[in-house]
C-alpha positions in Angstrom: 73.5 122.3 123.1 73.6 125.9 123.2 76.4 128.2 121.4 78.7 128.8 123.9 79.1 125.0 124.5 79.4 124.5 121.2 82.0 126.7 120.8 84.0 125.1 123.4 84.0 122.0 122.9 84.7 122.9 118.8 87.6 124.8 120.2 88.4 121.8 122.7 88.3 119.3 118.9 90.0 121.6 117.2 93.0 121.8 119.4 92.9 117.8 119.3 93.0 118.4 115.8 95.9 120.2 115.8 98.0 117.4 116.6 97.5 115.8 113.0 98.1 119.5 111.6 101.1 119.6 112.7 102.3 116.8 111.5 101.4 117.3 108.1 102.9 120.7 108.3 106.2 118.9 109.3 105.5 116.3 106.8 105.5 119.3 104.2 107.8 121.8 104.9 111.1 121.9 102.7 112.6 124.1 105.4 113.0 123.7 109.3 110.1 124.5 111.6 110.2 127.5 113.9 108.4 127.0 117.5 106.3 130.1 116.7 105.0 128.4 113.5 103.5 125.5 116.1 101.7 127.6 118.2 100.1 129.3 115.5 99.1 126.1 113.7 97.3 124.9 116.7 95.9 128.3 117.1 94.3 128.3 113.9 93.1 124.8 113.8 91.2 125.6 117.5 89.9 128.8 115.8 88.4 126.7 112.9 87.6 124.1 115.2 85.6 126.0 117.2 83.9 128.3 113.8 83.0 124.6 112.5 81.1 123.2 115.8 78.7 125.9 114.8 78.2 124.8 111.6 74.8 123.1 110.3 75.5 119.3 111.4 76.0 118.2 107.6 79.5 120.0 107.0 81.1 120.0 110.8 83.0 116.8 109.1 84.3 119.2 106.2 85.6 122.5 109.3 87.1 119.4 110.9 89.2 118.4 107.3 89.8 122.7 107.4 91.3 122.2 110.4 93.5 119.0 109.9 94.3 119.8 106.6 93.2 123.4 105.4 95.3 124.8 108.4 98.6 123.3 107.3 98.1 124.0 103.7 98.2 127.9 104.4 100.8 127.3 106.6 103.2 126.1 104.9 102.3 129.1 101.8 103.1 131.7 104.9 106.7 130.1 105.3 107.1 129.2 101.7 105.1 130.4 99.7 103.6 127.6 98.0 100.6 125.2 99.1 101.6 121.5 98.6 100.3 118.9 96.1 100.2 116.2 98.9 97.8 118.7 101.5 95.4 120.3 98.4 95.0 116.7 96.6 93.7 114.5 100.0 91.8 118.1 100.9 90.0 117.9 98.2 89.3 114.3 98.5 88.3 114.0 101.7 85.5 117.3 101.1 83.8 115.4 98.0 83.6 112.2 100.5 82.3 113.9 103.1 79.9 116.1 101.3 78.8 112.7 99.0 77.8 111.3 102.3 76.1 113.9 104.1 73.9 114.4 100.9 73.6 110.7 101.2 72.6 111.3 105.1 70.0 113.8 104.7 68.9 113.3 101.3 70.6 116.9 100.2 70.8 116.4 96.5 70.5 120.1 95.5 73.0 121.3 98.1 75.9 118.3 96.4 75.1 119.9 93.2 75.6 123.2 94.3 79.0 122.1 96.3 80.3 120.5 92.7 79.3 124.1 91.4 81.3 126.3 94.0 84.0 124.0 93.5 84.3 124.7 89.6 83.5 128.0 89.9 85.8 129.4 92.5 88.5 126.4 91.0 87.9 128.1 87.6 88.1 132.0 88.8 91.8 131.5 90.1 92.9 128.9 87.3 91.7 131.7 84.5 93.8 134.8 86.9 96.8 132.0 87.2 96.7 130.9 83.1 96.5 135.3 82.4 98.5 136.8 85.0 100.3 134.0 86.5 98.8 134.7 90.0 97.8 132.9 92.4 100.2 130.6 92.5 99.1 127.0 91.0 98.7 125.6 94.6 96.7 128.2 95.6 94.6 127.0 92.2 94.0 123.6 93.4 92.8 124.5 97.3 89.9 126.6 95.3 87.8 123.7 94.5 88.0 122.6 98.5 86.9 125.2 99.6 84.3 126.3 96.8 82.6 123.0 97.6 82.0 123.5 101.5 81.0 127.1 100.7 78.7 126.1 97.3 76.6 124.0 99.7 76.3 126.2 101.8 74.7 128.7 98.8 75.6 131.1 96.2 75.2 134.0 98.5 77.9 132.5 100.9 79.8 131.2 97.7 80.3 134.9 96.5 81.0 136.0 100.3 83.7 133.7 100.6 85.6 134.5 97.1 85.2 137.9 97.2 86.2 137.8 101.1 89.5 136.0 100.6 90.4 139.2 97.9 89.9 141.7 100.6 91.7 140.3 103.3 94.3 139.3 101.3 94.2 143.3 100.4 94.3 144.3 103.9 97.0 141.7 104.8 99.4 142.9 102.2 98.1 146.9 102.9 99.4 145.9 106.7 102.6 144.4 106.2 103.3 147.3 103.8 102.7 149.4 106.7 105.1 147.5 109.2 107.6 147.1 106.5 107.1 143.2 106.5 106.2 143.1 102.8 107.4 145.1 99.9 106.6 145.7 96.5 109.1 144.0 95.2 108.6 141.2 97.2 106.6 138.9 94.6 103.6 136.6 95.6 101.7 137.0 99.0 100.3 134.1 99.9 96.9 133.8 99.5 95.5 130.4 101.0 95.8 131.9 104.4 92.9 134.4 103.5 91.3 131.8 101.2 90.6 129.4 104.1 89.9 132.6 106.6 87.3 133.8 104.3 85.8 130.3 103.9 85.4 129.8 108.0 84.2 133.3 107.8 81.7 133.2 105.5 80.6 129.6 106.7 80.1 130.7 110.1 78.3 133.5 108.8 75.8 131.4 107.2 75.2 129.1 110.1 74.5 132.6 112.5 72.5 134.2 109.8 69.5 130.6 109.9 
C-alpha cells in the first residue's frame, strides 16, 4: 500500500477512533464540554490516526492508543489544566502491552529494552523538573513514560527529538498566545501534554519517513 493510501485510511481509523476519545474526554472532564472542544478532539485523533498508519507495522497499535487515549489526555490539560490519573494510568498500560507483544511478534528484544529506557528517562526528566521547580504538573509527569516508551523503540535519536521537541513547541505555543493576548505571565502553568503528544507523533512520523 502506498503512502497516500495509508494516509487515508489512518485518517479514515483515526476519525473512528475518535468516537472512544470523546468519550473519555466526557468521562474526564470536571467541567461541561464546549462543541468546539469535540471537533477538535476528533480532529486531532484523525491527525494521529493518519501520522500512525505510517508508522513501522510494530507500533501502529501504540498511534492507535495516542489517538484513543493520548488525544483526550491533552485535552482535557487545554480545558483544565491537568491530565487525569484514569487516561495516563490505562495509557501507560495499554503501550507496555502492546509494545510486550510486538517484541513478542517480531522477536524485537533490543527495541523493548530501549522502549523501558525512553520510558524512565523521559518519566525521570519531568519528575526531577516537577520534584525542583514544581513544573510540569504531576500529570503531565505520569504521560512521560507513555510516550518515552513508543518513542525509545523507536531509538535514542527519535527519543531526544521527541523530548526536546515537546520543549520548543510548548515555547512557541506560549510565545503565540502571548502575542494574541490568550496567555499571560501571570497566568500560571501552560499545559504541556498537548505539545508532549504533538512532539511524539512528530518525531515518530519522522522516523518512519527518514527508513
Amino acid at each position: 500500500m502506498n503512502i497516500d493510501l495509508r494516509l487515508a485510511a489512518g485518517f479514515v481509523l483515526g476519525g473512528g477512533l475518535a468516537a472512544v476519545s470523546v468519550l473519555l474526554f466526557r468521562a474526564t472532564l470536571n467541567t461541561a464540554p464546549k462543541r468546539p472542544h469535540y471537533s477538535a478532539i476528533v480532529a486531532a485523533a484523525a491527525v494521529v490516526g493518519a501520522a500512525a498508519a505510517v508508522w513501522p507495522p510494530s507500533v501502529v497499535a501504540a498511534g492507535a492508543l495516542l489517538a484513543m487515549i493520548g488525544v483526550p489526555a491533552a485535552a482535557v490539560d487545554v480545558v483544565e489544566h491537568r491530565v487525569p490519573d484514569r487516561l495516563t494510568a490505562p495509557l501507560a498500560v495499554g503501550m507496555a502491552i502492546t509494545l510486550v507483544t510486538a517484541a513478542l511478534i517480531t522477536d524485537s528484544v533490543p527495541s523493548l529494552t530501549m522502549a523501558l529506557v525512553g520510558a524512565a528517562v523521559w518519566g525521570s526528566v519531568l519528575l526531577v523538573s516537577f520534584l525542583l521547580t514544581g513544573d510540569p504538573g504531576p500529570g503531565d509527569v505520569k504521560l512521560a513514560p507513555s510516550l518515552g516508551m513508543l518513542l525509545g523503540w523507536l531509538g535514542w535519536k527519535w527519543l531526544l527529538t521527541g523530548i526536546v521537541g515537546s520543549y520548543l513547541l510548548a515555547a512557541l505555543i506560549a510565545g503565540l498566545g502571548l502575542l494574541v493576548k490568550r496567555w499571560g505571565l501571570r497566568d500560571g502553568r501552560m499545559p504541556l501534554a498537548p505539545p508532549m503528544l504533538a512532539a511524539t507523533v512528530l518525531s515518530a512520523t519522522l522516523a518512519a519517513l527518514s527508513t
